[in-house]
GUZADO-60926 format. One record per atom (N, C-alpha, C): y negated, z negated, x; residue in three letters. Coordinates in steps of 0.001 Angstrom, whole numbers, plus 524288, in hexadecimal, padded with zeros to 5 digits. Example, Ala and Ser with C-alpha at 12.3 -4.5 7.8 and 13.67 -1.06 7.14 Angstrom:
8163A7E18883386Ala
811947E1888300CAla
80CE47E18883390Ala
808CA7E45883232Ser
804247E41C83566Ser
7FFE27E14283264Ser
END
This chain:
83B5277C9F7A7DCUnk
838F977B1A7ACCFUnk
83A4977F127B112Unk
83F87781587B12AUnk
840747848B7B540Unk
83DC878A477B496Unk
83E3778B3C7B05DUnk
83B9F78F307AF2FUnk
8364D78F807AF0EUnk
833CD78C287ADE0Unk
82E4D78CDB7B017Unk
82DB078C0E7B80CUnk
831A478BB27BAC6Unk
83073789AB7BE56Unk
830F678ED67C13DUnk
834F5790B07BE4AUnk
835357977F7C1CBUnk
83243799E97BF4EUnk
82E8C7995D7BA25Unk
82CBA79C677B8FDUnk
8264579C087BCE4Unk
82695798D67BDE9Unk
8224D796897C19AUnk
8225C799857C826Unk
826DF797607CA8FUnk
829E279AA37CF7AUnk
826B87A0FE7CEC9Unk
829EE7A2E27C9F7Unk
829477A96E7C9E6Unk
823AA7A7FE7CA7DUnk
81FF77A63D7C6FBUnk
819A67A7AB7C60BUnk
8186F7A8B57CCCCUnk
81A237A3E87CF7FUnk
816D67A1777D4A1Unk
818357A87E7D6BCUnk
81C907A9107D812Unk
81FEF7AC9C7DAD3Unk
81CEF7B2427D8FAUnk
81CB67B2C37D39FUnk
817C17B8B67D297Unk
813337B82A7D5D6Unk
810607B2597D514Unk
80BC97B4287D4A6Unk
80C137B41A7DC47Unk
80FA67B1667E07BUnk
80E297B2CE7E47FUnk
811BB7B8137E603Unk
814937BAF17E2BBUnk
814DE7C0647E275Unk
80E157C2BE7E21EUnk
80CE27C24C7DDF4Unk
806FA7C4667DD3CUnk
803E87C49E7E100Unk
803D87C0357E2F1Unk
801227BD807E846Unk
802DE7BFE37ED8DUnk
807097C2107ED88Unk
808AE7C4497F1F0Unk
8073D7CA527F243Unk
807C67CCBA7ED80Unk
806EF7D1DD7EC3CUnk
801E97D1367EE5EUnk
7FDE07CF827EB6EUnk
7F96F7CF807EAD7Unk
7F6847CF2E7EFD0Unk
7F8587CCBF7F481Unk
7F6DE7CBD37FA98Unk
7FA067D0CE7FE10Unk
7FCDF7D3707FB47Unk
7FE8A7D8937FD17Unk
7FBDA7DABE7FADFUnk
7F99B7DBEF7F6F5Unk
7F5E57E02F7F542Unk
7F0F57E1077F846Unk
7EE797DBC77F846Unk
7E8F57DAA87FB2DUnk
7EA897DD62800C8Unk
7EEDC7DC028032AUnk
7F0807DCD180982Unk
7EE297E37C80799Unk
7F1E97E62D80576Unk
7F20A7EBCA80613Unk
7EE117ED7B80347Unk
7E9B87EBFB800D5Unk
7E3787EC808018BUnk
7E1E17ED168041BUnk
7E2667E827808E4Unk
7DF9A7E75D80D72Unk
7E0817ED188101DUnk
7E6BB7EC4F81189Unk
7E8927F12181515Unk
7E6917F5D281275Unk
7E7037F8ED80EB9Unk
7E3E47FC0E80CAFUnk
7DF757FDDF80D59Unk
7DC217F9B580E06Unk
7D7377FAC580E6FUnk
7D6027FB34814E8Unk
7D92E7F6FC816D0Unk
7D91B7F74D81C96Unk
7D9D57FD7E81FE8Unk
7E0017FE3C81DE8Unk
7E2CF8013082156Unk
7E1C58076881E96Unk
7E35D8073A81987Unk
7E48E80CF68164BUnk
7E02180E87813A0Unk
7DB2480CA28126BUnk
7D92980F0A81092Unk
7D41F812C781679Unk
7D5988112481903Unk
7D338816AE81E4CUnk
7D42A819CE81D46Unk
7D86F81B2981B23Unk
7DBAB81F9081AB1Unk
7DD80822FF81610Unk
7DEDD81E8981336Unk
7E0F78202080CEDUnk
7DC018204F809EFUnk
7D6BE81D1080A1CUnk
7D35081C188081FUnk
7D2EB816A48042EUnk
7CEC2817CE8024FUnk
7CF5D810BA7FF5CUnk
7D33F8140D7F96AUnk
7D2178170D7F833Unk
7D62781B167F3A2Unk
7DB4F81BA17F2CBUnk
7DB9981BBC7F8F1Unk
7E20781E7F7FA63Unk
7E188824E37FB50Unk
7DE33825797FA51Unk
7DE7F82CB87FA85Unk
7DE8382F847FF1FUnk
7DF5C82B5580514Unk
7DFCF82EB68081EUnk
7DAC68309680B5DUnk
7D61C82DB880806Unk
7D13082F92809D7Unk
7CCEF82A3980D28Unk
7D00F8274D80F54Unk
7CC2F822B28140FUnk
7C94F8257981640Unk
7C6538213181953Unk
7C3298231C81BF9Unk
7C50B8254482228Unk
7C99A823D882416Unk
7CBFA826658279AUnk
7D03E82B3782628Unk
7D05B82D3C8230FUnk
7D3CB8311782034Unk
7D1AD835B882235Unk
7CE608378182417Unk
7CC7683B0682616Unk
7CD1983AFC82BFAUnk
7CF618376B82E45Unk
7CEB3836BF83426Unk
7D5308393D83520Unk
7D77C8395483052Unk
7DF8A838B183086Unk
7DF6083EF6830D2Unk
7E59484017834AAUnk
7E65E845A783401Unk
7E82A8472682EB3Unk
7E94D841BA82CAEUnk
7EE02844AF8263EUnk
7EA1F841ED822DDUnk
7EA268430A81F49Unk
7E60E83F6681957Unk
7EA2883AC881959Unk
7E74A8382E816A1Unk
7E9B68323E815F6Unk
7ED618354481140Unk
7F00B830E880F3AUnk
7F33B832B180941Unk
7F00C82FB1805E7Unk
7F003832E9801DBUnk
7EB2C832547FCEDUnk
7F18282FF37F8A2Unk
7EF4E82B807F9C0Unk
7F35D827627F618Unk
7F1CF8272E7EDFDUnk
7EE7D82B6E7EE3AUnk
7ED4D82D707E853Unk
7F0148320C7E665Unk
7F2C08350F7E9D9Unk
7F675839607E975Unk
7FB4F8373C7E4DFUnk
7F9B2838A07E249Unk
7FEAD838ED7DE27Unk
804B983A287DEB2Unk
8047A83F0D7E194Unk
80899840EA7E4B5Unk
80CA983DCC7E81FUnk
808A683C797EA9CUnk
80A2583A0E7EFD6Unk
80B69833007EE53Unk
80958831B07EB14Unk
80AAB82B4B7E892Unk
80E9982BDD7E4A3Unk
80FA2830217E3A3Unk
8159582FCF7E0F5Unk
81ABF8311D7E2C1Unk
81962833367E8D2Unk
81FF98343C7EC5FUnk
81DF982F707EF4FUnk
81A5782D857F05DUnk
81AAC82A197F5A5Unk
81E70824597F3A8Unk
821548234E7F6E1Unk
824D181EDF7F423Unk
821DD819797F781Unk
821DB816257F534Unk
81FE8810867F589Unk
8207A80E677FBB3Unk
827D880FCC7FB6EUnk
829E580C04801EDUnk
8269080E9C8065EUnk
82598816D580524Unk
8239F81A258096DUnk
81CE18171380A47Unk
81AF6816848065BUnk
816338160A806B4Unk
814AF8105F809ADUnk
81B4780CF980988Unk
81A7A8093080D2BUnk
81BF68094F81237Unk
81E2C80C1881223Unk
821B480D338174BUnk
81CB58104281ACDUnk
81813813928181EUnk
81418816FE8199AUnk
80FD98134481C4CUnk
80EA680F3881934Unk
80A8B809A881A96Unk
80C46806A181EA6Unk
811438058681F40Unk
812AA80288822D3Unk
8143B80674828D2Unk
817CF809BD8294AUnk
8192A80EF882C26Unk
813E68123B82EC3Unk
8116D8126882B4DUnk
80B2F815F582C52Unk
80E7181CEE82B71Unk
809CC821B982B1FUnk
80D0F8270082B1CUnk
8112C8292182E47Unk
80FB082790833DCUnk
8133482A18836F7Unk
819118294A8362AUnk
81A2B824968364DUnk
81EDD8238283395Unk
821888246682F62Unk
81E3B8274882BEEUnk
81F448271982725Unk
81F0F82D898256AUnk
81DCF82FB582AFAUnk
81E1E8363F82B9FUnk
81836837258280BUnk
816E68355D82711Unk
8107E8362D82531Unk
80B9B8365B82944Unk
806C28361382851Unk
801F4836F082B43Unk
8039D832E4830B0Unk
8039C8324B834DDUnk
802F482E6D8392FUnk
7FEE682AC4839EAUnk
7FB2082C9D8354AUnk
7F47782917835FAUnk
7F4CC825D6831DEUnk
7FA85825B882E29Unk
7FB4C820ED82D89Unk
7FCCF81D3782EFBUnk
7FBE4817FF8312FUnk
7FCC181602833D0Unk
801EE81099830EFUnk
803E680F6283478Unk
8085280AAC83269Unk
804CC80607832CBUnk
808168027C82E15Unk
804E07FC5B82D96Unk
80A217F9CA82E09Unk
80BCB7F7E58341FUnk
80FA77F54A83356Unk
80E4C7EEFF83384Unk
809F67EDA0832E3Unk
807CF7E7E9830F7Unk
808697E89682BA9Unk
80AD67EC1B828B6Unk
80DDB7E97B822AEUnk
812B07E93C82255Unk
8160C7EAF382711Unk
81ADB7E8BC82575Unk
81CC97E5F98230EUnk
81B217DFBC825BEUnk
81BAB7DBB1822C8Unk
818937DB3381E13Unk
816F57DCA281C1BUnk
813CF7DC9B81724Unk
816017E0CB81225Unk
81A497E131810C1Unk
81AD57E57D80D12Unk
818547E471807E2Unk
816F97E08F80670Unk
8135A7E1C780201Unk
80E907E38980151Unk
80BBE7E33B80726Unk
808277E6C18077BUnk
809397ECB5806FDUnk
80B547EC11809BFUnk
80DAE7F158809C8Unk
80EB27F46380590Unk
812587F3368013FUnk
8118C7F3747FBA9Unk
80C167F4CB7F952Unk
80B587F07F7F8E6Unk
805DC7F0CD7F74AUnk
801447F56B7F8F0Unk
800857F5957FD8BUnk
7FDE17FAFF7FE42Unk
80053800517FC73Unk
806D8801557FBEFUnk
80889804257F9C1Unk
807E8803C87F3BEUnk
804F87FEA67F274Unk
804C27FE917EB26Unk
7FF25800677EAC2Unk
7FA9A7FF697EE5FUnk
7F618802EA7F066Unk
7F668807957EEECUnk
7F8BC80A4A7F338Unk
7F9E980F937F2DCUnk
7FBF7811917EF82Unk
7FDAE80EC77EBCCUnk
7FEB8812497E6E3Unk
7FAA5810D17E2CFUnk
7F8BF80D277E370Unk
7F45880D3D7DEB4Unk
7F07F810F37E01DUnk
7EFB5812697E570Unk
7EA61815F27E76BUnk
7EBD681AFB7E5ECUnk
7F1E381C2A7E466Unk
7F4CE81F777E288Unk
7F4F1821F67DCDAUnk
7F50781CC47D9B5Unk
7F2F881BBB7D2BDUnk
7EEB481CB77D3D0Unk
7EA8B81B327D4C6Unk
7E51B81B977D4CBUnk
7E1C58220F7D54CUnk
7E5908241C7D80BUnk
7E43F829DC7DABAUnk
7E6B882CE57D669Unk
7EC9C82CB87D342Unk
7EC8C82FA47CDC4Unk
7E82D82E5C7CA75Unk
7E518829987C856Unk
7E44382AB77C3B2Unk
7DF6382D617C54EUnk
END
């Protein structure tokens, strides 16, 4: 009996893990599409439709190079901070409406690396 009862507990407890992930993912869709793809493009490559208006190119998040030194925390610290802070472009701008949200936050950094996979093969 007890053992089915935690085995029950854990199930509930994954699946609103799942459930939580899963409403952070959608969030950093939204934002994505909202905020970064002007810039980065719907690709990641750096090529929006405002990418041409910037003094520096966006960063082309398909660079092989560049997705294998960039470390995870920088690339959050980059989203939330914006460039200037981060000694990078200044026309990136900070999103400090995710503070409180670090799984978004995450999550668009799990974005950016799939737009990353996607650009090797």
């Amino acid at each position: 009996m007890m053992r089915t009862l935690v085995l029950a507990l854990l199930i509930l407890g994954l699946s609103g893990c799942r459930d939580h992930d899963g409403a952070a993912a959608r969030e950093a869709e939204r934002i994505w599409s909202e905020r970064c793809v002007r810039c980065h493009g719907v690709h990641g490559r750096g090529d929006g439709p405002e990418a041409h208006t910037l003094k520096r190119p966006p960063r082309d998040f398909g660079n092989a190079k560049w997705q294998e030194k960039e470390e995870d925390e920088e690339l959050e610290e980059v989203i939330l901070l914006g460039g200037k802070a981060m000694g990078y472009s200044v026309e990136m701008p900070p999103n400090p409406d995710l503070n409180a949200k670090p799984d978004v936050v995450r999550a668009l950094v799990r974005k950016i690396r799939d737009l990353g996979k996607r650009g090797q093969g």
